[in-house]
C-alpha positions in Angstrom: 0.0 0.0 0.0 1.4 3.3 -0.9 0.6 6.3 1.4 2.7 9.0 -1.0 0.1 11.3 -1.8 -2.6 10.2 0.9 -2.8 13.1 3.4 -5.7 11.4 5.6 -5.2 8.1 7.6 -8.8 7.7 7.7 -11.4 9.2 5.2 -13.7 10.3 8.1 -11.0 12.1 10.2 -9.8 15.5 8.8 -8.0 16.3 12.4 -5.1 13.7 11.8 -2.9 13.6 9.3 0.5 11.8 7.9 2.8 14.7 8.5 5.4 13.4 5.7 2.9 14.0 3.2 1.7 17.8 4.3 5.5 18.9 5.9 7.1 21.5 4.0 10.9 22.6 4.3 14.3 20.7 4.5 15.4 21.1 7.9 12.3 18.8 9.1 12.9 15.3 7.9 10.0 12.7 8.8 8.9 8.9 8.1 6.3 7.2 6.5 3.1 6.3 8.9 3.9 9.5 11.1 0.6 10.7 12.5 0.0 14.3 14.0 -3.6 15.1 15.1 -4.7 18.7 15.8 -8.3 19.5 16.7 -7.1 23.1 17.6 -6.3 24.8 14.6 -8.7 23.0 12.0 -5.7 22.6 9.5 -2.5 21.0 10.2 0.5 24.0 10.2 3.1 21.6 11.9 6.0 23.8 11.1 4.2 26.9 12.2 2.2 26.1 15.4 4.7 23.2 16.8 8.0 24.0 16.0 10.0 27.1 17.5 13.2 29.1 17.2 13.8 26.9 13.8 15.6 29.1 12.1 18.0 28.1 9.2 20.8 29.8 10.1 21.4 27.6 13.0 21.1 24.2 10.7 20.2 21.7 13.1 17.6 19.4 11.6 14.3 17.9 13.2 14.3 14.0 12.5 10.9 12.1 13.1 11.1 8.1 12.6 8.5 5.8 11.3 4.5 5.1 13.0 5.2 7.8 15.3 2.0 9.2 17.0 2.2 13.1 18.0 -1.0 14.1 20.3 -2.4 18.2 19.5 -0.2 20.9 21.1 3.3 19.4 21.1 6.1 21.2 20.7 9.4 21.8 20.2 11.9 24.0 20.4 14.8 24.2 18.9 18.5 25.8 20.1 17.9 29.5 18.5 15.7 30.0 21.2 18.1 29.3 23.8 20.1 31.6 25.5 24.3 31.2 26.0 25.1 29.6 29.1 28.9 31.0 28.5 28.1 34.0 28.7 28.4 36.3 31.7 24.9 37.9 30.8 21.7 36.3 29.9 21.0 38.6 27.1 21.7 38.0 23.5 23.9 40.4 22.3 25.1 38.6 19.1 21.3 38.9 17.9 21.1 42.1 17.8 24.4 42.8 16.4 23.5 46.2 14.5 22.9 48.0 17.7 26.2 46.7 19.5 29.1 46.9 16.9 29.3 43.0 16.2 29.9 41.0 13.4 26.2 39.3 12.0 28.3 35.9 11.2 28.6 35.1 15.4 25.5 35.5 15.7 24.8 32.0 16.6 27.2 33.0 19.7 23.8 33.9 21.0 22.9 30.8 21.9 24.7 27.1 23.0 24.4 24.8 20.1 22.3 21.7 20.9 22.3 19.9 17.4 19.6 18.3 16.3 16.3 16.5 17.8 16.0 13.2 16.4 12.8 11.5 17.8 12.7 7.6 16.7 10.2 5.1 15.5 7.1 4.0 17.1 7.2 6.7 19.7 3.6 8.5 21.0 4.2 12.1 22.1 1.2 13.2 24.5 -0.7 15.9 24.2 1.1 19.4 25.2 4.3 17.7 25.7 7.4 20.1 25.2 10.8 18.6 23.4 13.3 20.9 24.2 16.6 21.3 21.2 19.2 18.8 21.5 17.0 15.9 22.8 17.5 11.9 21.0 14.5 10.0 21.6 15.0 6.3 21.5 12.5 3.5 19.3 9.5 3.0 21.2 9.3 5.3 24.2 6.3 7.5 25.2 6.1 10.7 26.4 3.7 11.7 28.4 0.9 14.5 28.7 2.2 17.8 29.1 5.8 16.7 30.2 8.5 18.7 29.4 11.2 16.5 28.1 15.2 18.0 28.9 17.3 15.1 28.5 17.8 12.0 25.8 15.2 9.2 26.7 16.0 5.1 25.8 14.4 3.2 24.1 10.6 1.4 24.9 10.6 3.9 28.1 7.8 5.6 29.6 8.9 9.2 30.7 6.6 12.2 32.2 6.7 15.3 34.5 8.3 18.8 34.3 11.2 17.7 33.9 10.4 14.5 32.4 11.6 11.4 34.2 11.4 7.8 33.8 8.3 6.1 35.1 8.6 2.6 33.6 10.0 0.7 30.8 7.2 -1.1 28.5 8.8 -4.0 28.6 11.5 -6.6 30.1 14.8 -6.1 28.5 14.8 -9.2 26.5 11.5 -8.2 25.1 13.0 -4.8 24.1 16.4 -6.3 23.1 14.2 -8.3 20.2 12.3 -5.3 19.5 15.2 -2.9 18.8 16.6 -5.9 16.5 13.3 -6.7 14.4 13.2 -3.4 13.8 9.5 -4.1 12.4 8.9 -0.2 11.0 11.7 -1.2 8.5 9.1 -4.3 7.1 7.5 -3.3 4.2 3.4 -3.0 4.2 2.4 -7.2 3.2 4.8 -7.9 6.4 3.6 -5.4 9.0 0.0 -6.5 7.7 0.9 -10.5 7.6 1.9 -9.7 11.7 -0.5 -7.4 12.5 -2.3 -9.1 15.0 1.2 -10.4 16.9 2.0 -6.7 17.1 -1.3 -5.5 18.3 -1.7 -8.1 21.2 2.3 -7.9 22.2 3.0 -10.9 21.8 6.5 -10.9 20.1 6.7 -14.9 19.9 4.0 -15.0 17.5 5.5 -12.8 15.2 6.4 -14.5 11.6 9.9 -13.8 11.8 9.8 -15.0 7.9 10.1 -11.1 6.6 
């Protein structure tokens, strides 16, 4: 089944969307099944309403893997809105450059680079949860409502709170260890829908490893 042009997951849902197919611009890279449901805005504006401090000039990249789920109202925010820790003020003088005498090519002195924010496959982002710049989100994890997530989270774990913090992981580590080798995101569409019913009841010993 090819989802290239299909912009709807379901016919009868206009509020979720597969974000590859409506994204625009080349520092937002994002995988096939990637679902992004907004029931504030009417339309989908990913770039515009849930991403911040993006700018080009910085060059780091948002990366979103494969059958990842992103509830209304996250967001994240990327290193041009963060301030230099260096520095001895808190103010960004290399921004506005003009006014103080400085050279416009350090103007990314402004801020401590994070690089980019690469979130994996088969992760669910909660409603109103905040990604801050920098962060590597590992296969498999969720992210809780409203959290506000500072620091990398592993793979197949449950994080939540302000900051975010590790409540659980989904499953034993031989479970997961399996998981992250499958790789099952990578399986093309006859595959996935051959195993769909292994993968939907979590039972990993059913799967037909024949792929």
């Amino acid at each position: 089944m090819k989802i290239e042009n299909q912009i709807y997951p379901s016919p009868h849902d206009k509020q979720t969307v597969y974000l590859k197919n409506v994204i625009t611009g080349t520092n937002i890279k994002v995988g096939e099944y990637k679902i992004y449901n907004d029931f504030a805005h009417g339309t989908c504006n990913f770039a515009k309403n849930n991403i911040f401090y993006h700018y080009p000039i910085n060059g780091d990249i948002l990366i979103i893997g494969k059958f990842c789920s992103v509830a209304c109202g996250a967001k994240f925010l990327f290193t041009s809105g963060n301030h230099s820790m260096r520095s001895l003020a808190t103010y960004t003088f290399p921004i506005f450059f003009d006014e103080w005498g400085l050279y416009v090519k350090n103007i990314c002195d402004a801020w401590d680079n994070k690089g980019d924010t690469i979130i994996g496959n088969d992760v669910w982002i909660g409603y109103e949860t905040v990604i801050m710049s920098g962060v590597k989100i590992g296969d498999g994890a969720i992210i809780g409502t409203c959290a506000v997530v500072t620091k990398d989270v592993p793979t197949y774990t449950i994080v939540g709170g302000v900051p975010a913090r590790a409540i659980r992981k989904r499953f034993d580590d031989a479970t997961i260890e399996k998981l992250e080798a499958l790789q099952w995101w990578n399986w093309d569409y006859k595959n996935i829908k051959r195993n769909i019913y292994a993968i939907q009841s979590g039972n990993i010993e059913a799967l037909d490893m024949a792929v």
